[in-house]
N, C-alpha and C positions, 0 to 999 in steps of 0.2 A: 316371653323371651327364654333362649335356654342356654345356656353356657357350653362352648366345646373345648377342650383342652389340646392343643397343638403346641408338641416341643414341650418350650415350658412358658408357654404366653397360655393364659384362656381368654378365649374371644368370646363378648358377647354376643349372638344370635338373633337378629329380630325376625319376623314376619316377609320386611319389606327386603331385608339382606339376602333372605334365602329364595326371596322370589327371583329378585335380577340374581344371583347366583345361578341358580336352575335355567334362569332363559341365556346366559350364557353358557354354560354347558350344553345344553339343546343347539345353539347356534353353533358352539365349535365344534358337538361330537353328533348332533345326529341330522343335519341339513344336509344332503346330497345333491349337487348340479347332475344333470344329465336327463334325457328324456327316459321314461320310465312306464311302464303300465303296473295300475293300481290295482288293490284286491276288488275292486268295480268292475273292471275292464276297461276304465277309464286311461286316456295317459296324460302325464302332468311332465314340466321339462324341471321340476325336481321333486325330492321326495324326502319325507321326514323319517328317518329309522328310531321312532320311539324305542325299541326295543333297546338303544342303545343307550339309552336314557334308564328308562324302568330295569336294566337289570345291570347297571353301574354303580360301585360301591359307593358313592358318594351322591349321584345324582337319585338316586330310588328311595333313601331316604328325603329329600326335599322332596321329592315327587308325593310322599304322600304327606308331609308337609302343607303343600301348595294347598293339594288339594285337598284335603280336611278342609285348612282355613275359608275356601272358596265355599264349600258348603254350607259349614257357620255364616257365612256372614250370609248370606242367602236365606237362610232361617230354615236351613232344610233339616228335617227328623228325621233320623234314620238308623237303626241298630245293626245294619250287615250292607254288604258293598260287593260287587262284581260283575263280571259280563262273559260274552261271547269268548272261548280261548279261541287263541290264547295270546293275543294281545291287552285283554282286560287284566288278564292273571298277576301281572308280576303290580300293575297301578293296584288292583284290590291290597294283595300284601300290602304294600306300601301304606295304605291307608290306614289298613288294620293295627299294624306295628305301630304307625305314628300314634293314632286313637291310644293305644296300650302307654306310650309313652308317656301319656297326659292324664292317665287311669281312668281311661273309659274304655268301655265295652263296645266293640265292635268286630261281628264277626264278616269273614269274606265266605263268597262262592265262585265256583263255577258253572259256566253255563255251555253246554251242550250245542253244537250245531241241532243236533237231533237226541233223541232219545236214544240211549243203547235199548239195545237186542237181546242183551242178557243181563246177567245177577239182577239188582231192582230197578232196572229198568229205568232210572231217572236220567232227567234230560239236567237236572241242577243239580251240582254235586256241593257237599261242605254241610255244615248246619242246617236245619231246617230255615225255608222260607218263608214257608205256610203262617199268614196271619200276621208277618212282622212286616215293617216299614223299612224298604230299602232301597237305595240308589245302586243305578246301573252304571257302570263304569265304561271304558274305552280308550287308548291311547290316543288316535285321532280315528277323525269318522270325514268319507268323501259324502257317500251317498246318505249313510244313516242305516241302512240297510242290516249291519251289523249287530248296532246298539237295536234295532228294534226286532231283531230275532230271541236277541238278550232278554227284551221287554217280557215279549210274548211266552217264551219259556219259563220265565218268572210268575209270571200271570197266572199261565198253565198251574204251578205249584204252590201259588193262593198267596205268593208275597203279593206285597202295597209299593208298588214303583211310584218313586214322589218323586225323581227327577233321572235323566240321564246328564254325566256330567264325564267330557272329556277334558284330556289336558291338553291337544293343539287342536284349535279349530279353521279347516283350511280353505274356510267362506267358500264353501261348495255346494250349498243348498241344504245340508245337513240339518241345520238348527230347523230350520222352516219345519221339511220332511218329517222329524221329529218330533214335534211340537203340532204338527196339527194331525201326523198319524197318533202317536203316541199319548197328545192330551195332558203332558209333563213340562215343566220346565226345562230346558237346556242351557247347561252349562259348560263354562268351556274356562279355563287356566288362560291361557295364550292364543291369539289369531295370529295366523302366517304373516300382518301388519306387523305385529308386537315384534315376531321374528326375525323382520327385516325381508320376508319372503311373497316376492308377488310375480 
């Protein structure tokens, strides 16, 4: 539990508080109605703007809240966290800081569509990978496609992927995809169920 100070009340904080907190804030600030083409090519008749979530003063700390605790309790190792930009980017932070909060060590990266062209040429950027055990992160995933460019880039630079873990999961084949290209566990925060989005 952690204590937050508002006005001159301090509220206690639990685990299960900040979950439904965070899926209402996801509900009010980032569910959009309308038809919509996805970074798939796919179209869906609405769309989730994580973005709006992971980089909001208040929702980006839960965010890496949630999902820290989603890890833990999965029993998943892991010393550093990130994915594909840069929808992964702001959920890694999130995680990191949380991690820091608790006085543990975890660091974040990023990860490259590609490799640059120039200075060292890395396709994963941040701390070294090589040799450490880390989860791949993602705000949501349709196809999968994303988190497992993530994968393979990490791969590439000799990190140990023990799991891909999004925060909305929008029952789209992803987990499957994942899981039996990838060979990882898949995790997910929230399904578009939990949302109220179907």
């Amino acid at each position: 539990m952690i204590s937050t100070t508002t006005g001159s009340s301090t509220e206690v904080s639990t685990p299960s508080a900040e979950r439904r907190r965070l899926k209402k804030l996801i509900q009010r600030l980032a569910v959009v109605h309308g038809e919509v083409t996805l970074s798939s090519g796919e179209t869906a008749d609405y769309y989730i703007d994580l973005r709006r979530i992971t980089l909001h003063h208040e929702a980006s700390r839960l965010v890496g809240r949630v999902m820290m605790r989603m890890l833990d309790d999965a029993g998943i190792d892991y010393v550093a966290c990130g994915g594909l930009t840069m929808g992964a980017d702001p959920v890694a932070a999130a995680v990191m800081h949380a991690a820091q909060e608790e006085g543990r060590a975890v660091d974040a990266f990023v990860v490259r569509k590609e490799a640059k062209s120039h200075g060292m040429g890395r396709q994963v950027e941040g701390p070294s990978v090589e040799g450490r055990k880390v989860v791949v992160l993602e705000d949501t995933s349709t196809t999968g496609g994303s988190a497992l460019t993530a994968v393979d880039g990490v791969r590439a630079a000799g990190g140990e992927v023990q799991a891909v873990a999004v925060l909305v999961d929008r029952n789209t084949g992803a987990r499957e995809h994942i899981e039996d290209t990838a060979q990882v566990p898949y995790l997910y925060a929230y399904s578009k169920i939990d949302l109220g989005v179907d």
